[in-house]
N, C-alpha and C positions, 0 to 999 in steps of 0.2 A: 504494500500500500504506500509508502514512506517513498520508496522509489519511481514508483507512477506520480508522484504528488513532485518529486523534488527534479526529474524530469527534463519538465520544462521550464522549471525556475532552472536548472543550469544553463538548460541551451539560450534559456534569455538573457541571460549572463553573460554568455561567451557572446549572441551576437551582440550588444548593446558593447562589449571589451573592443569585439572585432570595431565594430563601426567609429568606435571612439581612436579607436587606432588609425583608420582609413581617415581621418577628419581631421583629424593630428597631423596625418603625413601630408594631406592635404596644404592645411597653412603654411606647412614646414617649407615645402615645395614652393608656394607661393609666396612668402616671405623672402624663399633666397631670389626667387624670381625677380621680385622686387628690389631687394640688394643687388643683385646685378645690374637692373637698366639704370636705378639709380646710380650706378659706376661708370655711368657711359658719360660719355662727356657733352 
């Protein structure tokens, strides 16, 4: 029962980690984006 129950509280877990990871790399990515053109002359 406990295992049926906890489930899909992990896997909502993991995707809400994954996604927060994907949106991390996201800014990360466009931050340096932005540090670079900003280096342009």
């Amino acid at each position: 029962m406990n295992g049926i129950e906890l489930s899909p509280q992990a896997a909502q877990q993991s995707w809400r980690g994954n996604l927060h990871e994907v949106v991390g790399n996201m800014n990360l990515s466009i931050s340096t984006a932005a540090r670079e053109i900003a280096q342009e002359p």
